[in-house]
The first five atom37 places (N, CA, C, CB, O) and aatype in JSON, in Angstrom:
{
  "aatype": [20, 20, 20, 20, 20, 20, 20, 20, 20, 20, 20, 20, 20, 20, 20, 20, 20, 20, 20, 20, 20, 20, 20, 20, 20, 20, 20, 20, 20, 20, 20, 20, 20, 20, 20, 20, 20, 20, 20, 20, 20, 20, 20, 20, 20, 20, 20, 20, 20, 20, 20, 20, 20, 20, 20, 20, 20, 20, 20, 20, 20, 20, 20, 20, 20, 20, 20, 20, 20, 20, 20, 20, 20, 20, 20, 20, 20, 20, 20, 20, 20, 20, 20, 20, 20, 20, 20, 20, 20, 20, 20, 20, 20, 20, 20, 20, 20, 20, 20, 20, 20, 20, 20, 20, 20, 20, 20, 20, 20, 20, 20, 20, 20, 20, 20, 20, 20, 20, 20, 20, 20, 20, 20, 20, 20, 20, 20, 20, 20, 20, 20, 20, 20, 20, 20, 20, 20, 20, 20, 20, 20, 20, 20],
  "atom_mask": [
    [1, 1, 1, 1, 1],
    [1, 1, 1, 1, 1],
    [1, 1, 1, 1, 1],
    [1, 1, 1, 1, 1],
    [1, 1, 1, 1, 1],
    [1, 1, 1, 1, 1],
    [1, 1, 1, 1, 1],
    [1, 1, 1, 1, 1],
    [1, 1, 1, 1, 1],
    [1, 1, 1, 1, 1],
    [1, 1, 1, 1, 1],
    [1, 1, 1, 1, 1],
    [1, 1, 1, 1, 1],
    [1, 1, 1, 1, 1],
    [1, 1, 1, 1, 1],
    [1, 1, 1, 1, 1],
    [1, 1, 1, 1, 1],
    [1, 1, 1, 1, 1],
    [1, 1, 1, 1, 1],
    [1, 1, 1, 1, 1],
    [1, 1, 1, 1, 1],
    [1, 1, 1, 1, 1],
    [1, 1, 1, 1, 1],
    [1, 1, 1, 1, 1],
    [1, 1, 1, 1, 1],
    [1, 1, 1, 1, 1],
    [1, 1, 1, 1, 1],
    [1, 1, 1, 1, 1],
    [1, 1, 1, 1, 1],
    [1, 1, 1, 1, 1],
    [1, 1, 1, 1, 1],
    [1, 1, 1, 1, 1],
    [1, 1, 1, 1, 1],
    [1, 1, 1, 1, 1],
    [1, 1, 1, 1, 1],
    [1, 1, 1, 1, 1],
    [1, 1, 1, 1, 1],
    [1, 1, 1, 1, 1],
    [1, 1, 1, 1, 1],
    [1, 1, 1, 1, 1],
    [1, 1, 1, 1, 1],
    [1, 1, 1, 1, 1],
    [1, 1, 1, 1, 1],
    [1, 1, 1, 1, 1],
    [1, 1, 1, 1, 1],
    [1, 1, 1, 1, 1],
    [1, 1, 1, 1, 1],
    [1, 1, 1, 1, 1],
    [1, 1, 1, 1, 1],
    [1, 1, 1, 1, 1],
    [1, 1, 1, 1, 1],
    [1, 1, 1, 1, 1],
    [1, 1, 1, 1, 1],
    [1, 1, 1, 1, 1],
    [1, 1, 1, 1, 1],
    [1, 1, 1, 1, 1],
    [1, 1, 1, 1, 1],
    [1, 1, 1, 1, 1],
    [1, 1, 1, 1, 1],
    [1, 1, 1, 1, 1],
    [1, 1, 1, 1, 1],
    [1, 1, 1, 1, 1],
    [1, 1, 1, 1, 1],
    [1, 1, 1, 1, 1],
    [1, 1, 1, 1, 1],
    [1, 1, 1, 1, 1],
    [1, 1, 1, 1, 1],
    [1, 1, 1, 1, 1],
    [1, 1, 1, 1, 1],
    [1, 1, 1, 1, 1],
    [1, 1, 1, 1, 1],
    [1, 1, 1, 1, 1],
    [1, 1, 1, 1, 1],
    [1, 1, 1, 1, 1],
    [1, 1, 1, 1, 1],
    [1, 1, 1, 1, 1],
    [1, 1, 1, 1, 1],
    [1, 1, 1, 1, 1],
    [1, 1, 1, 1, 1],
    [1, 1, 1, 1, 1],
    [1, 1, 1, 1, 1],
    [1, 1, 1, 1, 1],
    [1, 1, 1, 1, 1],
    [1, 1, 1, 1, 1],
    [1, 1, 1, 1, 1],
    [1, 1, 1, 1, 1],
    [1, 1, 1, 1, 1],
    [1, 1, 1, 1, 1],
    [1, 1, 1, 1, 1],
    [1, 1, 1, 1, 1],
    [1, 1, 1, 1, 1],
    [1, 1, 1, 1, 1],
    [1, 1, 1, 1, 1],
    [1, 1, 1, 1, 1],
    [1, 1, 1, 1, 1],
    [1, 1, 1, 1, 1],
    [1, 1, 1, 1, 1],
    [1, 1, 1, 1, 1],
    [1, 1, 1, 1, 1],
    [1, 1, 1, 1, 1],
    [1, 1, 1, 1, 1],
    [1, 1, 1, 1, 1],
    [1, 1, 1, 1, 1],
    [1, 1, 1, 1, 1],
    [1, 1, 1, 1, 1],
    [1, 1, 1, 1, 1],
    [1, 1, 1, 1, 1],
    [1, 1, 1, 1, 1],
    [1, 1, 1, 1, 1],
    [1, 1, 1, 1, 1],
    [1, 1, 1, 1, 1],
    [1, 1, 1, 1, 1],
    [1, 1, 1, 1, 1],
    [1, 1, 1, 1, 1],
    [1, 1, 1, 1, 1],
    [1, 1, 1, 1, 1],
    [1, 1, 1, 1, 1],
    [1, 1, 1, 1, 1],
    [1, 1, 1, 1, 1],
    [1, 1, 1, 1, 1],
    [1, 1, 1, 1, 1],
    [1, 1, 1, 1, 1],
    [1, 1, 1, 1, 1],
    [1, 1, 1, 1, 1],
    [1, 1, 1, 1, 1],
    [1, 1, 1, 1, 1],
    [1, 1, 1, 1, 1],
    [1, 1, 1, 1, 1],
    [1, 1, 1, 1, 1],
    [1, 1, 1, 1, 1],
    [1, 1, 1, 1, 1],
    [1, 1, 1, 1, 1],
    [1, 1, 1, 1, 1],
    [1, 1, 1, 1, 1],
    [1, 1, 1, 1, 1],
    [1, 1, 1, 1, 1],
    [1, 1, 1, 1, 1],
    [1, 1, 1, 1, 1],
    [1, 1, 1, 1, 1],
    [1, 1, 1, 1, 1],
    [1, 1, 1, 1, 1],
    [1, 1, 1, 1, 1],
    [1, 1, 1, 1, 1]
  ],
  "atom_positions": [
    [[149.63, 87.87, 156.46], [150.37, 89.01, 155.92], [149.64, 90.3, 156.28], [150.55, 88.88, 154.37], [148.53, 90.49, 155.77]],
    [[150.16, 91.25, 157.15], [149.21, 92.64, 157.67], [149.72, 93.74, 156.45], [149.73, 93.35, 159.65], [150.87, 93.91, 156.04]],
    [[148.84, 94.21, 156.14], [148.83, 95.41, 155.39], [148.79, 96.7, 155.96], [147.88, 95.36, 154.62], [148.81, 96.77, 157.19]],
    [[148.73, 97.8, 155.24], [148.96, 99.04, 155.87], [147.96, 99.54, 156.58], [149.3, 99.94, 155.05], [147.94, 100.3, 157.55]],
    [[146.63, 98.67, 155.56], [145.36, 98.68, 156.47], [145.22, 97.9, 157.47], [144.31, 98.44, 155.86], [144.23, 97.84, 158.2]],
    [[146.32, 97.22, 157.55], [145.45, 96.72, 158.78], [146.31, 97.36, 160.15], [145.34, 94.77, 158.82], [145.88, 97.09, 161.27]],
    [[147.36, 98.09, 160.03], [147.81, 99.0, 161.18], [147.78, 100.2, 160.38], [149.29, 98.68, 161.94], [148.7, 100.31, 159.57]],
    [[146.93, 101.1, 160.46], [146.64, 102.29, 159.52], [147.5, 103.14, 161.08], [144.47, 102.73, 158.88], [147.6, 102.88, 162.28]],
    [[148.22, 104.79, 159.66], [149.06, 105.77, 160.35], [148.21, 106.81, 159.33], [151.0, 105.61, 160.3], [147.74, 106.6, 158.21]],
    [[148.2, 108.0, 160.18], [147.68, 108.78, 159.29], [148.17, 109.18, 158.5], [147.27, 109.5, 159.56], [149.39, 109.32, 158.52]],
    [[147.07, 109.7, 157.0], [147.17, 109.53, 155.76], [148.15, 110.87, 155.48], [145.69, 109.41, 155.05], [148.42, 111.76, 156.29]],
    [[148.47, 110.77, 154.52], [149.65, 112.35, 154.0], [148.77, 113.32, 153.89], [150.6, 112.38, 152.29], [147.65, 112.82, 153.75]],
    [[148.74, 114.55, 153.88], [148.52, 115.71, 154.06], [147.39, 116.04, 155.41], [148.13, 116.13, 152.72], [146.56, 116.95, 155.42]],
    [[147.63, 115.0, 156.53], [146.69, 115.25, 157.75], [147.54, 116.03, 158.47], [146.16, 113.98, 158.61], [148.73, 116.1, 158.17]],
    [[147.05, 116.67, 159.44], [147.77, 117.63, 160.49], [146.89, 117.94, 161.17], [148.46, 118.82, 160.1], [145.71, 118.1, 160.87]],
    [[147.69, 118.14, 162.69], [146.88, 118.29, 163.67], [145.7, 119.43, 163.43], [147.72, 118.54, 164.78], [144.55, 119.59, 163.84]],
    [[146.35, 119.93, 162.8], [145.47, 121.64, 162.89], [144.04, 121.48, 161.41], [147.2, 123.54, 162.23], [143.11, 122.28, 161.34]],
    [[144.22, 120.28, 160.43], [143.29, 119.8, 159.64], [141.88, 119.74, 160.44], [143.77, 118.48, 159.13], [141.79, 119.03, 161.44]],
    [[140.77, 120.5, 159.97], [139.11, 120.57, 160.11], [138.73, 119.05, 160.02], [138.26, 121.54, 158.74], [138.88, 118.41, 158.99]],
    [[138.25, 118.55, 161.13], [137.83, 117.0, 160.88], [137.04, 116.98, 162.0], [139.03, 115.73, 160.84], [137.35, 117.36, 163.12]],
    [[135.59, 116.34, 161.5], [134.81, 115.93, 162.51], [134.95, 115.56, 164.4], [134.53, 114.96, 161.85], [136.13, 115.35, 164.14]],
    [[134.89, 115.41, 165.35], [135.12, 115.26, 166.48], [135.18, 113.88, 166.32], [134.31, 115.87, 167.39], [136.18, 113.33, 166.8]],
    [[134.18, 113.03, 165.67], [134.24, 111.66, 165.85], [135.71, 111.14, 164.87], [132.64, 110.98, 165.31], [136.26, 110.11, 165.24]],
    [[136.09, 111.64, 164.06], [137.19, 111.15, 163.43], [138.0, 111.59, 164.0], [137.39, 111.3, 162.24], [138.57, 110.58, 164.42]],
    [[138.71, 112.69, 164.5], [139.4, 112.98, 165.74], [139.48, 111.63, 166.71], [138.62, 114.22, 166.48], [140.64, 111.25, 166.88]],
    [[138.69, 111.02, 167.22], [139.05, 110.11, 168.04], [139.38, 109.3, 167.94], [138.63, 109.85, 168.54], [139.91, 108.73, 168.9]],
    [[139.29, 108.62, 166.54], [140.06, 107.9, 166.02], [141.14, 108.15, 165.79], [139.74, 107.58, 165.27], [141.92, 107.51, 166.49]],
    [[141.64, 108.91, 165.02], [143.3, 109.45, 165.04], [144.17, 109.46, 165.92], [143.5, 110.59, 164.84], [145.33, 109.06, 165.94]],
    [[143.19, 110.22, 167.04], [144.17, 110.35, 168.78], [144.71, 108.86, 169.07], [142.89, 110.85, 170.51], [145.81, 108.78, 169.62]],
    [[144.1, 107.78, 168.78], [144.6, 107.06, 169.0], [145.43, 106.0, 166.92], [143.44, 106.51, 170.21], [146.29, 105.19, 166.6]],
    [[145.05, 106.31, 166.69], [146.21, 105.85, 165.29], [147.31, 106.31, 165.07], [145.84, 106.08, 164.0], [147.6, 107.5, 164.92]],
    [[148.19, 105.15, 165.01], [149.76, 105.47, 164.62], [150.52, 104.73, 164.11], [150.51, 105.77, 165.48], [151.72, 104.86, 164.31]],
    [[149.98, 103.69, 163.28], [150.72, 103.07, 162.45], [151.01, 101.7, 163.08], [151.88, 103.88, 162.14], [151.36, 100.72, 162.42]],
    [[150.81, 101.72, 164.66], [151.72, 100.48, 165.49], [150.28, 99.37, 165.94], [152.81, 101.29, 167.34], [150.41, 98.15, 166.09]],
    [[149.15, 100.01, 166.07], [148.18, 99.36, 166.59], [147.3, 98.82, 165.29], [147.46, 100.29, 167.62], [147.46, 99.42, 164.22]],
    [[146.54, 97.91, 165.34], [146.03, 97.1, 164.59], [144.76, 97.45, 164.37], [146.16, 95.96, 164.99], [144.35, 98.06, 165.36]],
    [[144.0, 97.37, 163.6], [142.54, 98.04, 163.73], [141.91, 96.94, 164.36], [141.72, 98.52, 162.28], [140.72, 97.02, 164.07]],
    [[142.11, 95.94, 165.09], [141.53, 95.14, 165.74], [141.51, 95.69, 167.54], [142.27, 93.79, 165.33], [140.71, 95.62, 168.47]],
    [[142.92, 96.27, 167.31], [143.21, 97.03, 169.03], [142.89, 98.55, 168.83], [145.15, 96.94, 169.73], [142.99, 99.27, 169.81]],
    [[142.47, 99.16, 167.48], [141.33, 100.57, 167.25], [140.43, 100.48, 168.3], [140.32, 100.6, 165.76], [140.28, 101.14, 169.33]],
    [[139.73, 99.29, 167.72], [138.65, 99.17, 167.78], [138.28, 98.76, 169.48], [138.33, 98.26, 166.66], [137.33, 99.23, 170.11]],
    [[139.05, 98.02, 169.86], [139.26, 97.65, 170.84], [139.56, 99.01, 172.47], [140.33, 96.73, 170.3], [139.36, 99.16, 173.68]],
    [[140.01, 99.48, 171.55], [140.6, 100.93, 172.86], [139.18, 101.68, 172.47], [142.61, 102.29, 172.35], [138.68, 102.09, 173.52]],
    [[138.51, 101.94, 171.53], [137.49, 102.69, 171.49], [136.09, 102.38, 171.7], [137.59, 103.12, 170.55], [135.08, 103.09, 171.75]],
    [[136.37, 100.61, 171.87], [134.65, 100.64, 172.25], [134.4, 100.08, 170.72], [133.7, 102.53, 172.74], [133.59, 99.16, 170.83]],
    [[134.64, 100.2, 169.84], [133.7, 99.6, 168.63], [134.29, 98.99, 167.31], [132.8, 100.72, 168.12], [135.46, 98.63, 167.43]],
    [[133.81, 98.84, 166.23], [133.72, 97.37, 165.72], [135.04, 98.27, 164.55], [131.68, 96.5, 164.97], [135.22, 99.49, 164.47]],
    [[135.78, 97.15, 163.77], [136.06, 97.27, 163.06], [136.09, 97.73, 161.94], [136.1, 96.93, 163.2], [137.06, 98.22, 161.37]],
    [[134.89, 97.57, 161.49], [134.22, 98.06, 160.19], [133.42, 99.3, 160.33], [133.3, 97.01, 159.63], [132.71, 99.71, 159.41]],
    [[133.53, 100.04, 161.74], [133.4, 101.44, 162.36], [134.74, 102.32, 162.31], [132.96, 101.28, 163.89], [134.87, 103.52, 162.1]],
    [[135.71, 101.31, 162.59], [136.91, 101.77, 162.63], [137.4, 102.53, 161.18], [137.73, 100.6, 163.03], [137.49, 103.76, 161.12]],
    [[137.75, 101.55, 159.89], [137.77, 101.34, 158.83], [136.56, 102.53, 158.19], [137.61, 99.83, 158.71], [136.96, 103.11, 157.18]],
    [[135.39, 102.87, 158.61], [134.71, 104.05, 157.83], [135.08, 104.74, 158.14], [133.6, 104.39, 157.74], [135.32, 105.54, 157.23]],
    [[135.51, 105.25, 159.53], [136.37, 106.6, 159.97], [137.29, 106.84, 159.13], [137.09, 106.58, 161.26], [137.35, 107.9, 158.5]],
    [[138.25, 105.73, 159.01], [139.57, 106.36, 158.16], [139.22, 106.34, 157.04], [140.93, 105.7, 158.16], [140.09, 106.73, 156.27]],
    [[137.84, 105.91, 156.37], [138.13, 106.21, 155.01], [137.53, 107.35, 154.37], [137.84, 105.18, 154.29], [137.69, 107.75, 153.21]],
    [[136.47, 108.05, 155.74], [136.11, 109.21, 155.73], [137.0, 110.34, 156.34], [135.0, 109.14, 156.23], [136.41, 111.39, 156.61]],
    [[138.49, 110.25, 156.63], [138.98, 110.92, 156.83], [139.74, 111.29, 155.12], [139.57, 110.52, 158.06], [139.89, 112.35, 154.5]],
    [[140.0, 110.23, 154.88], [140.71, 110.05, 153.43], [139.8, 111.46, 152.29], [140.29, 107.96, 152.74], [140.2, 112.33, 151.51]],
    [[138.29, 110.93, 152.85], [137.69, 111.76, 152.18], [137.8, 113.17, 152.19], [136.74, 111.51, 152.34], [138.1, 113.9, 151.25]],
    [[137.48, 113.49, 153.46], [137.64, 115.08, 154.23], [139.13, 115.38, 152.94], [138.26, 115.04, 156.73], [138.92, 115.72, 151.78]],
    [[140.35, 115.17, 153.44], [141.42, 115.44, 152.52], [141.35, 115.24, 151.35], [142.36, 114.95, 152.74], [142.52, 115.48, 151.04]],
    [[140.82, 114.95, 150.36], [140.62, 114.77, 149.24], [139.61, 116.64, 149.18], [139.82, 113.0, 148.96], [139.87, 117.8, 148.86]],
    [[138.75, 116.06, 149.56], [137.45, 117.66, 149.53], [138.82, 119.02, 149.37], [136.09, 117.98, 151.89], [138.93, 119.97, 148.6]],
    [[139.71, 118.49, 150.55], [140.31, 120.04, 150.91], [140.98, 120.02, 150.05], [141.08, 120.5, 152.19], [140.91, 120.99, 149.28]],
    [[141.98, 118.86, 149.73], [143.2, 119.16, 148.45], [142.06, 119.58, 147.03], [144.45, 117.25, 148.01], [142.71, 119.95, 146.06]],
    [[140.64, 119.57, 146.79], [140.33, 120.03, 145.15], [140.2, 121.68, 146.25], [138.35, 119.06, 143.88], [140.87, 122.6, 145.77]],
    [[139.6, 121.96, 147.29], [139.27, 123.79, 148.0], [140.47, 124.55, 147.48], [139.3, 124.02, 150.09], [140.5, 125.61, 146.86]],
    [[141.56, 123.65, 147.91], [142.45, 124.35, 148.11], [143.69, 124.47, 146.97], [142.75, 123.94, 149.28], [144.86, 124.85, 147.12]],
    [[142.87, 123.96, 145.62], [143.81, 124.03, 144.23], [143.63, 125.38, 143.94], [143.36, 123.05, 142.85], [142.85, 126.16, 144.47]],
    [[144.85, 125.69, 142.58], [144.75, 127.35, 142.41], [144.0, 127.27, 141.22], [146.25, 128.33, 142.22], [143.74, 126.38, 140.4]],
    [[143.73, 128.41, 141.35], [142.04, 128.85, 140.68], [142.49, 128.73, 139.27], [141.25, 130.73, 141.05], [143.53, 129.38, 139.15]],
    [[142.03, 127.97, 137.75], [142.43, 127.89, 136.67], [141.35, 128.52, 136.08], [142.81, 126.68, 136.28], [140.32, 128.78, 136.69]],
    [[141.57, 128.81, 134.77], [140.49, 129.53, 134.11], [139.01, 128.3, 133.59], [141.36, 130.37, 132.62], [137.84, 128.53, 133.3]],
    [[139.66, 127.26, 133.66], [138.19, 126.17, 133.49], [137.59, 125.7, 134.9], [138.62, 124.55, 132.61], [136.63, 124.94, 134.97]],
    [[138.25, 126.21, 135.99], [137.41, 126.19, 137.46], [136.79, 126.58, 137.74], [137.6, 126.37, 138.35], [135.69, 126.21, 138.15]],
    [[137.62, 128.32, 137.51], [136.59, 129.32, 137.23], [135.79, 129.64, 136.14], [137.02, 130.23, 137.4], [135.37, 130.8, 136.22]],
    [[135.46, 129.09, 135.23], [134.19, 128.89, 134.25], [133.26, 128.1, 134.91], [134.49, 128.17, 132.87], [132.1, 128.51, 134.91]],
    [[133.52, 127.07, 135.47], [132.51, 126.43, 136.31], [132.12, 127.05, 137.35], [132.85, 125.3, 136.73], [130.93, 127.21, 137.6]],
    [[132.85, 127.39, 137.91], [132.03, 128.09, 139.2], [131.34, 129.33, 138.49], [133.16, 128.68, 140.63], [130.27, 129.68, 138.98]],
    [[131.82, 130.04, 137.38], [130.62, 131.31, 136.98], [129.41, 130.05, 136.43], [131.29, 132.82, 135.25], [128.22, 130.13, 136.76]],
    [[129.77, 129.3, 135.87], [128.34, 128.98, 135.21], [127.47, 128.03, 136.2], [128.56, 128.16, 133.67], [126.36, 127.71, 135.77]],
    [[127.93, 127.46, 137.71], [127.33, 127.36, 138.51], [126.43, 128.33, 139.4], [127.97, 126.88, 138.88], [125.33, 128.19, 139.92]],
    [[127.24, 129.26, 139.38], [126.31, 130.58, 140.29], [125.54, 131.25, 139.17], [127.41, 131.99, 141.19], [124.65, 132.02, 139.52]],
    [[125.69, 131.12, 138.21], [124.6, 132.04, 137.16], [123.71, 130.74, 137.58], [125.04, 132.47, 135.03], [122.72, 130.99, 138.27]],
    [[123.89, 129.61, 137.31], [122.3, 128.86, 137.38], [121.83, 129.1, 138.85], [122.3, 126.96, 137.06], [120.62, 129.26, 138.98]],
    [[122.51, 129.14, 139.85], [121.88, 129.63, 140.88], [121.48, 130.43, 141.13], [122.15, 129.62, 141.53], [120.32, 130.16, 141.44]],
    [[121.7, 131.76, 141.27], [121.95, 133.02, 141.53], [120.98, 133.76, 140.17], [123.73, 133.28, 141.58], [120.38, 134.79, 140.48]],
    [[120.81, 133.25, 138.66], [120.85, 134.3, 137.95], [121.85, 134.98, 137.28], [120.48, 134.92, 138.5], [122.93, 134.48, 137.56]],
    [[121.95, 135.99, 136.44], [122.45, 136.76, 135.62], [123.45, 137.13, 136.99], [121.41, 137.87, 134.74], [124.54, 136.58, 137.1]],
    [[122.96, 138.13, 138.05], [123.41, 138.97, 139.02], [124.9, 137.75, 139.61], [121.89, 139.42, 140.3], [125.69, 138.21, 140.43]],
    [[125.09, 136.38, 139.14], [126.31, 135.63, 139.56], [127.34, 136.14, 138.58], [126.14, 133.99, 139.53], [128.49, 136.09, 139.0]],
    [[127.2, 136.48, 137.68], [128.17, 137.07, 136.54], [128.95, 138.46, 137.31], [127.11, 137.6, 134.97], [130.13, 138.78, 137.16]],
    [[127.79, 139.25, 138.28], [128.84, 140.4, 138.84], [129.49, 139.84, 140.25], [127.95, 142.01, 139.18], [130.65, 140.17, 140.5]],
    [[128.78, 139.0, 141.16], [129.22, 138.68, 142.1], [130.01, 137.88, 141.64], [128.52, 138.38, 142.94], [130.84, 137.93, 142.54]],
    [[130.47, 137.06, 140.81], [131.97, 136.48, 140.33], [133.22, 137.51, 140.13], [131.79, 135.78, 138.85], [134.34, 137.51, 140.63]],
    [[132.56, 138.42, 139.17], [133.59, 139.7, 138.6], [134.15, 140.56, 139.97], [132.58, 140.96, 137.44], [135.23, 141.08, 140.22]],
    [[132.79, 140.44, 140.75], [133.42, 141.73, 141.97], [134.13, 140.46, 143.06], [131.69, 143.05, 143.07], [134.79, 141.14, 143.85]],
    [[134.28, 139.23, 143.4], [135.01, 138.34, 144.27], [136.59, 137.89, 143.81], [134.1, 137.08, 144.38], [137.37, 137.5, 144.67]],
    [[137.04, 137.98, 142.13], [137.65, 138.04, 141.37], [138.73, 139.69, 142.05], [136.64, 137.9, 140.02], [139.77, 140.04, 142.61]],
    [[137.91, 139.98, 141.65], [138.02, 141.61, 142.02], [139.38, 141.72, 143.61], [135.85, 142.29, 142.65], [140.36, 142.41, 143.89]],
    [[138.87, 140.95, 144.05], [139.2, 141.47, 146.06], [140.0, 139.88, 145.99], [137.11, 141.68, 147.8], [139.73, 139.48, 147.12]],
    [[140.63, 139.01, 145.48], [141.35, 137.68, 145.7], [143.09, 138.45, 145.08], [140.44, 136.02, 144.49], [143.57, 139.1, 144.16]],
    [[143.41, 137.86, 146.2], [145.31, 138.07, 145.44], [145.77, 137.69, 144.59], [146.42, 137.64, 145.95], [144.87, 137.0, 144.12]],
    [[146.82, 137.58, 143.76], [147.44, 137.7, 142.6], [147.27, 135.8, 142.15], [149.19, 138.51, 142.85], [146.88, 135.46, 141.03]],
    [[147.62, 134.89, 143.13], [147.3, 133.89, 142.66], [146.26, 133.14, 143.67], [148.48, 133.26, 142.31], [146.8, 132.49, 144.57]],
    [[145.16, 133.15, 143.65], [144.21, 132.1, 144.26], [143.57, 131.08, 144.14], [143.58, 132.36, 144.49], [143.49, 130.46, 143.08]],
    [[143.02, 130.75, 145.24], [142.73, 129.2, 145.91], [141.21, 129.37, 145.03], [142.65, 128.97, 148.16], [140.56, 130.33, 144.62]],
    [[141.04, 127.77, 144.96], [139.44, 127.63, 144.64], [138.58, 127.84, 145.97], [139.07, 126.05, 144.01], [137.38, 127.86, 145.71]],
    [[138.91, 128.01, 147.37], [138.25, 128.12, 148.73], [138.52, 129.39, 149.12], [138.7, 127.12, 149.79], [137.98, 129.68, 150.19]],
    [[139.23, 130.3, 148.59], [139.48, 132.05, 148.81], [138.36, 132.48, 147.63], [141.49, 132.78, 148.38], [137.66, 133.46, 147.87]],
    [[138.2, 131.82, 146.43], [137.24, 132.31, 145.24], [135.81, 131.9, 146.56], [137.38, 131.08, 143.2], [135.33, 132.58, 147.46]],
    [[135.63, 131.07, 146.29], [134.5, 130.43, 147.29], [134.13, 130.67, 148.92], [134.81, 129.07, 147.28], [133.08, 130.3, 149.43]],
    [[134.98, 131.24, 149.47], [134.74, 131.92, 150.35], [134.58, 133.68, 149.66], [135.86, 131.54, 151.42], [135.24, 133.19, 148.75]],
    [[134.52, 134.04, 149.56], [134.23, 135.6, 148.83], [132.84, 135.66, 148.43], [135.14, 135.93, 147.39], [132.12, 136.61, 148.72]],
    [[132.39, 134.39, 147.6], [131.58, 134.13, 146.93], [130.3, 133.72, 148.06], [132.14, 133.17, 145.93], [129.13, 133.61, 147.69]],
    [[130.58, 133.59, 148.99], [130.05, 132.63, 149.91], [129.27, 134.21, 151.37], [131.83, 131.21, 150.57], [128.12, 134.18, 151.81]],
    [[130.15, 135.12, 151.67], [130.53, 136.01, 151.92], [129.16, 136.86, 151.09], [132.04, 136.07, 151.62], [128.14, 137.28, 151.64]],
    [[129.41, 136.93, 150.06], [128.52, 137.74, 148.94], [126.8, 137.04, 149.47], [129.15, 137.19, 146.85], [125.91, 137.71, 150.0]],
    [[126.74, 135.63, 149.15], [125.59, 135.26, 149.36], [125.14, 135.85, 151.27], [125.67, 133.51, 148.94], [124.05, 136.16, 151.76]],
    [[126.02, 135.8, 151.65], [125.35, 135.88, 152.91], [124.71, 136.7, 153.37], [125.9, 135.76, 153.67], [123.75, 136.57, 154.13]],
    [[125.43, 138.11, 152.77], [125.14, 139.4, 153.05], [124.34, 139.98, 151.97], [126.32, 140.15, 153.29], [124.49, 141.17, 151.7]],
    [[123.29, 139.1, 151.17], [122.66, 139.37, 149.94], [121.21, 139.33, 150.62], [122.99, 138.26, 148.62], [121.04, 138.98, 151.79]],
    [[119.93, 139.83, 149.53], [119.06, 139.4, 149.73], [118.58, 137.37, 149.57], [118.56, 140.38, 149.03], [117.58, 136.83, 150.06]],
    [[119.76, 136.67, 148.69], [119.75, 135.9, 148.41], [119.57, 134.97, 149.0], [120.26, 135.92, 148.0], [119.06, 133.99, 148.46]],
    [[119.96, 134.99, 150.49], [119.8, 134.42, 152.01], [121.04, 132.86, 150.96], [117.3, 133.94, 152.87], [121.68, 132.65, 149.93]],
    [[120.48, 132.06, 152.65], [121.6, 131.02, 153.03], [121.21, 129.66, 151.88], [121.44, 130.51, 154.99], [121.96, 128.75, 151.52]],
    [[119.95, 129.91, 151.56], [119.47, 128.54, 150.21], [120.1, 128.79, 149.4], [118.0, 128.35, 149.44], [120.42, 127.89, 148.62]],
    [[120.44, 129.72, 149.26], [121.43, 129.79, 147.16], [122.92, 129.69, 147.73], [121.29, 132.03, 145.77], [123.72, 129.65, 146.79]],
    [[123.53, 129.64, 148.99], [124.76, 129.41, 149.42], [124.45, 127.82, 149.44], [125.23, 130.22, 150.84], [125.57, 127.33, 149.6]],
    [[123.83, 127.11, 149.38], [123.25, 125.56, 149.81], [123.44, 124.67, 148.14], [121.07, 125.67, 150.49], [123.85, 123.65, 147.6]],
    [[122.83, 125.94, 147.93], [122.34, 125.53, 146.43], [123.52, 125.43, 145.63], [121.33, 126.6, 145.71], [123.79, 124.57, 144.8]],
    [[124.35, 126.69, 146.08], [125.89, 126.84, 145.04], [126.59, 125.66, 145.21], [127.09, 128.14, 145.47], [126.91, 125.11, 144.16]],
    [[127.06, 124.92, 146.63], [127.56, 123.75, 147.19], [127.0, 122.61, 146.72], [127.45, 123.76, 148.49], [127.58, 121.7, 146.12]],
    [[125.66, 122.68, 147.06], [125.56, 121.18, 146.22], [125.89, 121.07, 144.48], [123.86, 120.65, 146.38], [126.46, 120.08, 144.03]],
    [[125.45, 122.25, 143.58], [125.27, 122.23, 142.66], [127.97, 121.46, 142.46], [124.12, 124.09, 142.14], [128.5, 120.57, 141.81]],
    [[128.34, 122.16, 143.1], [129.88, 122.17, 143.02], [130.19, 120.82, 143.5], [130.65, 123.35, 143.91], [130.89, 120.09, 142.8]],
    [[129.76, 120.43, 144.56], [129.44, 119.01, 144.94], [129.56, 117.78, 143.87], [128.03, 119.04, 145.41], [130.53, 117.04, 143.74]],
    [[128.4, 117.73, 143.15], [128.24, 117.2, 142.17], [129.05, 117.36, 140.81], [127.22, 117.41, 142.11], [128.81, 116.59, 139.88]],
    [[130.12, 118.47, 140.68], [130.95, 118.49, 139.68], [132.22, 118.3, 140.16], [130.85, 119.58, 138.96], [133.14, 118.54, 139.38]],
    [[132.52, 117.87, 141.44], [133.65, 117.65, 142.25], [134.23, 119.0, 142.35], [134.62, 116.58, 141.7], [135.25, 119.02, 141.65]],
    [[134.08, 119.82, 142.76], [134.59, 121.1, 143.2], [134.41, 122.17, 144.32], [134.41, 121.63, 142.4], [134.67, 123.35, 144.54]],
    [[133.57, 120.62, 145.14], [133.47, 121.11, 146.91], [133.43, 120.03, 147.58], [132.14, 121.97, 147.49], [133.36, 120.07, 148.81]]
  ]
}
């Protein structure tokens, strides 16, 4: 009995124009629902259970983007202020207020976070507390 896994088509919300590694890219170019991950694996040179982490790290990639790309709620944004105050300090309380500030009427958690991101760069704060903000969001599922 073949399952969906075992002729995988790409997953819902993929598109060509979706940010994805080069190596998962090559997998895709060739997935379409008709070939078997036995003939994946086979057209690409490698094993099955190579095959099978690709797609389930593609699964992942889309998951990351669908929480980036939710609209900003007021308990998201409590987390993200009380993530950048532990990073950042007190001074994350204005760089929240002033990124808040410059986002359109309804925004993304990855328009808050790019602003925010933006701020660190051009700070004395350098690129570790942009590292630091990510992992710390990472770990609360919100990057």
């Amino acid at each position: 009995m073949s399952t969906e896994l075992d002729y995988p088509a790409w997953p819902p919300g993929l598109s060509d124009s979706t940010a994805l590694p080069f190596a998962c890219w090559r997998v895709l170019h060739v997935t379409d629902g008709r070939r078997s991950i036995e003939k994946l694996a086979a057209t690409l040179g490698g094993s099955e259970a190579q095959i099978r982490q690709v797609l389930t790290e593609v699964r992942s990639w889309l998951d990351r983007a669908a929480v980036r790309e939710q609209p900003l709620t007021p308990g998201i944004q409590e987390a993200l202020r009380q993530a950048l105050i532990s990073v950042v300090g007190p001074m994350g309380e204005l760089m929240i207020d002033d990124a808040l500030d410059d986002l359109p009427e309804h925004p993304t958690l990855s328009a808050l976070l790019g602003r925010l991101n933006a701020q660190l760069g051009t700070t004395q704060l350098g690129v570790s507390h942009a590292q630091a903000l990510a992992r710390l969001l990472r770990t609360k599922g919100l990057a």
